[in-house]
C-alpha positions, 0 to 999 in steps of 0.5 A, a space after each residue: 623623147 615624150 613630149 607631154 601637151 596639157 591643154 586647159 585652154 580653149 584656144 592656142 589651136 595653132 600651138 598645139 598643131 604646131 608644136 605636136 607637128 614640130 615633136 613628130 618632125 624631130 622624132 619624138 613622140 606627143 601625148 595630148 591631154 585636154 582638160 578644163 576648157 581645153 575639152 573643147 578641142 575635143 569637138 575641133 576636126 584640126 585638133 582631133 586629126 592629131 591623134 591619128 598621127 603616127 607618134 601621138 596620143 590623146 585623152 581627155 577629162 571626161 568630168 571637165 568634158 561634162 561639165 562642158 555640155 560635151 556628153 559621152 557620144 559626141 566625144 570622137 573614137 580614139 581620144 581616150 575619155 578618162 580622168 585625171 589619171 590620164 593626166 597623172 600618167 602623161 605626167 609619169 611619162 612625158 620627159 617634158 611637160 608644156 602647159 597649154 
């Protein structure tokens, strides 16, 4: 199962751990989209750590990142800078969805 995190908040740090981890354990897989406030995860080493688990991806809204003050450069390797249409795919392919 795909299991789909839509994080638009800048807070919930210990949700979105813990329910990317308990996903892993039970052996599905975790697609991570930031966007909104929830881009300010992007600057989070705890947070950022996840998409280098086995199982887990992870993108963001480069518009909301922006207008954010998060600029291109500060946004970590391997969290993939997008738009909306990263989101529009999680949504396509996750079984289940959990707005964050």
């Amino acid at each position: 199962m795909k299991i789909g995190l839509l994080v638009t908040r800048d807070s919930f740090k210990d949700d979105i751990i813990g329910l990317t981890n308990a996903a892993l354990k039970k052996g599905n897989e975790v697609i991570i989209f930031l966007m909104d406030d929830g881009t300010r995860h992007s600057q989070d080493s705890d947070i950022v750590a996840l998409k280098d688990k086995e199982g887990v991806t992870m993108s963001l809204c480069d518009h909301s990142a922006k207008l954010r003050g998060i600029t291109e450069d500060m946004i970590p390797k391997g969290v993939a800078a997008g738009s909306q249409y990263q989101n529009s795919i999680m949504n396509q392919d996750a079984d289940r969805v959990v707005l964050i």
